[in-house]
C-alpha positions in Angstrom: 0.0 0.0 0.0 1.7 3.2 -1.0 0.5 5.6 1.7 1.7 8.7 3.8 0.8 7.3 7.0 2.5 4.1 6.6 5.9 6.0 5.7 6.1 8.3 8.6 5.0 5.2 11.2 6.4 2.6 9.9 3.4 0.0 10.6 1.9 -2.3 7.6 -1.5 -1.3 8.3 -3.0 2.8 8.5 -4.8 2.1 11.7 -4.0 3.9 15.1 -4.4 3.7 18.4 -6.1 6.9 20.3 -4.5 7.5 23.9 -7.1 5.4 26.3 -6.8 7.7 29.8 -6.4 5.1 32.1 -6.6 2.3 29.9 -4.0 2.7 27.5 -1.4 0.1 28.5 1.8 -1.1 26.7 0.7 -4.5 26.7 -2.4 -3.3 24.0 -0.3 -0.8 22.1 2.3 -3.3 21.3 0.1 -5.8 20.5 -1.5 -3.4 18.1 1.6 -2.5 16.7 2.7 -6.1 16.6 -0.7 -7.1 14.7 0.3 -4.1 11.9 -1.1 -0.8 13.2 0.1 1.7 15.1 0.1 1.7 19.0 0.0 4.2 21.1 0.8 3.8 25.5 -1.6 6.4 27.0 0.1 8.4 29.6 -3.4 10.3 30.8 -3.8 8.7 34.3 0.1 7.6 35.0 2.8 9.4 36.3 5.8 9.6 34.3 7.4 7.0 36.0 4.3 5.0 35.1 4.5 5.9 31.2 7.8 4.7 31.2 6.5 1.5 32.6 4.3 0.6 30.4 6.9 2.2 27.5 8.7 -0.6 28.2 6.1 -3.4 28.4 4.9 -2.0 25.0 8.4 -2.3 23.6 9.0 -6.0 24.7 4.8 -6.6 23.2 5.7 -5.2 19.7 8.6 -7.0 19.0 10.5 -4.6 17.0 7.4 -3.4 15.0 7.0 0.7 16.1 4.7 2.5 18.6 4.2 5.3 20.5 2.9 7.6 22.8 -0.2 10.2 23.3 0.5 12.9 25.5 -2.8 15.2 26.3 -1.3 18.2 27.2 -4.2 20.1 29.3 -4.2 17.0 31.3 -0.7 17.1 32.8 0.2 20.2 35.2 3.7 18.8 34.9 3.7 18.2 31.2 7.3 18.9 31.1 8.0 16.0 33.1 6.2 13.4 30.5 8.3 15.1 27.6 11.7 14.9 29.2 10.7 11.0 30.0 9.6 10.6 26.0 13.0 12.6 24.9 15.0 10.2 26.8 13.3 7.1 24.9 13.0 8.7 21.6 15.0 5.8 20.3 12.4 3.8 21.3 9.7 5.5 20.1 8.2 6.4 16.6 5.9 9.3 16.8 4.1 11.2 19.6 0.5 12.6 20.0 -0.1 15.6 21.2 -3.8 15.8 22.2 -6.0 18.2 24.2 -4.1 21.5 24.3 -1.6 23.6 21.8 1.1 21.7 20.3 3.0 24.3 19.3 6.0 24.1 22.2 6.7 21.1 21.9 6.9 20.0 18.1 10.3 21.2 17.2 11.7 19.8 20.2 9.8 16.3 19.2 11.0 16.8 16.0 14.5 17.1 16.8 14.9 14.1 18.9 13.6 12.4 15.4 10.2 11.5 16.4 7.0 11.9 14.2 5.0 14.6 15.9 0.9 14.1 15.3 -1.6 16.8 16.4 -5.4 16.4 17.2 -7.7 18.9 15.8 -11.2 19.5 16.1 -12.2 22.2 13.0 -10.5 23.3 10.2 -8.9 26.0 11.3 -7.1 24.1 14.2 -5.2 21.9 11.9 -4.0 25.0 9.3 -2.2 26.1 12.7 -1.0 22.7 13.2 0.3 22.3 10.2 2.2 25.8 10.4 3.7 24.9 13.7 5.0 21.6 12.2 3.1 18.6 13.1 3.6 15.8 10.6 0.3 14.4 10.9 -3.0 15.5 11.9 -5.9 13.1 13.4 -9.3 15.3 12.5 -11.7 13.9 14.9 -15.4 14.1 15.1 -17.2 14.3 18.3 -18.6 10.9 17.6 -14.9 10.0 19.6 -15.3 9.3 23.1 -13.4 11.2 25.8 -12.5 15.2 25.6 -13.8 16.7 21.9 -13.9 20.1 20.5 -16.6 22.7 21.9 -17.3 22.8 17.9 -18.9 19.7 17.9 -17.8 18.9 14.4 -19.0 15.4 12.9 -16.6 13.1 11.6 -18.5 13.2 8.1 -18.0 16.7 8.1 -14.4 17.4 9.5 -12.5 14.9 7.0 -13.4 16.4 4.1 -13.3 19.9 5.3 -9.7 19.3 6.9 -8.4 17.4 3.9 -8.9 20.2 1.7 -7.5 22.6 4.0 -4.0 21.3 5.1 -1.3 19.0 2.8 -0.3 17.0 5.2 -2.1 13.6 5.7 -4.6 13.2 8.2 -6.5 10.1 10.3 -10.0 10.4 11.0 -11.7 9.9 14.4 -14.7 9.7 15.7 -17.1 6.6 15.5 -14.9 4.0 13.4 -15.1 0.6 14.8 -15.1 -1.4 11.7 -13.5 -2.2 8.6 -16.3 -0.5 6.6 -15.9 2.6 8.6 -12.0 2.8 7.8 -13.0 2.8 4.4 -15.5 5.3 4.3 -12.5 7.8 6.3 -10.4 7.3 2.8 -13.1 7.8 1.0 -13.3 11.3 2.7 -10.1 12.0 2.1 -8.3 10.6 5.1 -5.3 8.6 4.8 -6.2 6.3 7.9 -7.8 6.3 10.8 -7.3 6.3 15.0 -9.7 4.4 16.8 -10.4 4.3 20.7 -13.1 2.6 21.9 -13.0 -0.2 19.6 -9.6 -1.3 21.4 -10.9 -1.0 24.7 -12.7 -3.9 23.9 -10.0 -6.6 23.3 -8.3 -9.0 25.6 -5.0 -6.7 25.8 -6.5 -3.8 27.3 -6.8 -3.2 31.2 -10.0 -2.2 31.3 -11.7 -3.6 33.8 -14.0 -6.8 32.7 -17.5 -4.5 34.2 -16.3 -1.6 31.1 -15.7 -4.0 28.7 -19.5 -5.8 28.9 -20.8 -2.4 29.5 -19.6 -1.7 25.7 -20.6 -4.9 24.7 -24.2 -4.6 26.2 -24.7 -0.7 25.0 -25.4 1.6 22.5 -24.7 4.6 20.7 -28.3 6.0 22.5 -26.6 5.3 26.4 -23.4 7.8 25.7 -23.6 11.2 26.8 -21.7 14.6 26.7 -20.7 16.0 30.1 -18.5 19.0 30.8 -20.4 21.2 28.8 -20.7 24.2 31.6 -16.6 24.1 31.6 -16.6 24.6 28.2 -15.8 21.3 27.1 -17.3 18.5 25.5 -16.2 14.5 26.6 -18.6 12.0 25.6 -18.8 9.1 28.1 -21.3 6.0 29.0 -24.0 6.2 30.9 -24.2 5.6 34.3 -25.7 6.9 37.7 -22.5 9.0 38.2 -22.8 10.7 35.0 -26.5 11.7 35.6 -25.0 13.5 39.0 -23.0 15.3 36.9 -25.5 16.0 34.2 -28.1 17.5 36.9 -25.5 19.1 38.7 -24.5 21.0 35.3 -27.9 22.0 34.8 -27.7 24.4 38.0 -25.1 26.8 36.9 -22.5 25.2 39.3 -19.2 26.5 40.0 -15.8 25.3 38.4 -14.6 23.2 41.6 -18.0 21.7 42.2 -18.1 20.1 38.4 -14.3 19.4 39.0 -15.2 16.9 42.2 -17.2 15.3 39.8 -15.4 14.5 36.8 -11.5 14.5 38.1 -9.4 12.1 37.0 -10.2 9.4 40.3 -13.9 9.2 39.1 -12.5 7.9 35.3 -10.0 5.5 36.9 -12.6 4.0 39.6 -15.1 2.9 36.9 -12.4 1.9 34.1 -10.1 -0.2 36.0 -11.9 -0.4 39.6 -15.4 -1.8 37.6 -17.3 0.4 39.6 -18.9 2.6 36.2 -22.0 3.2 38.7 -19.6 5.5 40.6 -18.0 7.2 38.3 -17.3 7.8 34.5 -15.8 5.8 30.8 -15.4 7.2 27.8 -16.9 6.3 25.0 -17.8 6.6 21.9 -20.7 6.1 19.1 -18.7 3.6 17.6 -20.3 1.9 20.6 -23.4 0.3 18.8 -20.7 -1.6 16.4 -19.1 -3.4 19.6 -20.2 -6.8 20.4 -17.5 -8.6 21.5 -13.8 -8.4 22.9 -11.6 -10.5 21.1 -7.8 -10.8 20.7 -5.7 -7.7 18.7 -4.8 -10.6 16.4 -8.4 -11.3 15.7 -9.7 -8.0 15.8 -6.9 -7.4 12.8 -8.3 -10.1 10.7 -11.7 -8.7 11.5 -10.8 -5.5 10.5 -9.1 -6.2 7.2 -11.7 -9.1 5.8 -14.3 -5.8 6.5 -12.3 -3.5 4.7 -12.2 -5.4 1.6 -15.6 -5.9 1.5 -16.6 -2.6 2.2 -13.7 -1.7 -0.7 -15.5 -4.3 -3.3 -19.0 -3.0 -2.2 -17.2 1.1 -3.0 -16.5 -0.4 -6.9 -19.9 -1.1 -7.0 -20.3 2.9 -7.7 -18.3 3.0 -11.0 -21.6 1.8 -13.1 -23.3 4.9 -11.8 -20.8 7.2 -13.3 -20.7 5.8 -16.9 
């Protein structure tokens, strides 16, 4: 496959990993990488010490095949500490996210230790600047995602196209894809691959607890909702007792701290690894509705590419329309 994405990281297959808070774990991004796409060790949720960690467990899980890291930058207070910790393993790495805040700083500096540097963006305009700061390669994601999106609430239908035509550097789309048919359809857009989140979470390598993982098995598109709205942001996340709180709570013009007790980083980590969703929050995204089981990487690969040939042969379908 001749294709941008493949050339600056190195995997056989355009398909990337999103960051996980909390659930992101070396052993899943290297067995992503391992299975042809491109993983990525969350470090939302660790300390540095713990994103080296699980660096290194992703190293020994990919087997020589090349990952690497998301850092979301408005969710560190000690950012710089994360970076000097993925300057020291550059050699290790092949490309870093940067997610949730302005990339600028830190591209050259990425760049310079010989790492690809990839930007989210939410709107058009977001990844022009990127692309002007440096960034190699842009995921455009819709707010179909789960987790933090932009306050634009762009959809991924309508960011791809809008973002391919603005920037020439290559782009993933986000948002909702959790099938080979839905990786197609992101080309057909005008991506040149995809990064996919919640589709990962359920799979045998990821440390989500078992409770998230039949939660997205059992649920729909219908039971995710956006909280955070009265800070300004928008994170989709499931359902759940905990989320209504927050959701009535919002409805009262609360005050920054009183929305912050409910939605800190403790509540995310209590439902997604302690199984207790009923007390606190996932994310997750539309892409929901398409999950139905949690196999193997491996076999979620072979899924993934047996779709995507379909959906490819179904795409040629269109050419005795246009003669």
């Amino acid at each position: 496959m001749d294709n941008r994405v493949l050339s600056l990281l190195g995997c056989r297959l355009p398909i990337v990993q999103g960051g996980l808070a909390y659930v992101g774990n070396g052993v899943l991004a290297g067995a992503i990488s391992r299975a042809g796409g491109f993983g990525q060790v969350g470090s939302a949720g660790r300390t540095p010490e713990q994103m080296l960690d699980e660096i290194e467990k992703a190293a020994k899980e990919a087997a020589g095949a090349p990952f690497g890291v998301n850092l979301p930058l408005s969710e560190h207070s000690d950012r710089e500490a994360y970076v000097e910790v993925i300057l020291s393993n550059a050699q290790r790495l092949r490309a870093v996210s940067l997610s949730a805040g302005n990339p600028r700083p830190y591209i050259d500096r990425l760049k310079r230790a010989g790492l690809t540097v990839i930007a989210l963006v939410s709107t058009p305009l977001q990844a022009q600047k990127a692309e002007a700061a440096g960034a190699d390669l842009l995921v455009a994601e819709g707010y179909e995602a789960g987790g933090h999106n932009g306050p634009g609430e762009w959809t991924t239908m309508a960011l791809i196209p809008a973002v391919a035509r603005a920037v020439q550097v290559p782009i993933l789309a986000a948002g909702g894809i959790a099938t080979g048919d839905g990786i197609v359809a992101a080309f057909a857009l005008g991506a040149s691959g995809v990064q996919m989140g919640t589709r990962f979470v359920a799979t045998k390598e990821c440390e989500a607890h078992e409770n998230y993982k039949a939660e997205l098995m059992r649920r729909s598109a219908d039971d995710t909702r956006i909280i955070e709205r009265s800070r300004g942001r928008v994170t989709r996340v499931l359902q759940s007792a905990h989320v209504d709180d927050i959701l009535e709570l919002e409805k009262r013009n609360p005050s920054e701290s009183e929305v912050y007790a409910l939605v800190r980083g403790e509540k995310n980590r209590v439902a997604a690894i302690g199984g207790t969703l009923e007390e606190g929050y996932v994310n997750c995204g539309q892409g929901v509705s398409l999950i139905h089981d949690a196999p193997s990487v491996d076999e979620l690969f072979q899924r993934l590419t047996g779709e995507m040939r379909e959906a490819t042969r179904r795409i040629r379908s269109l050419d005795t329309l246009l003669h």
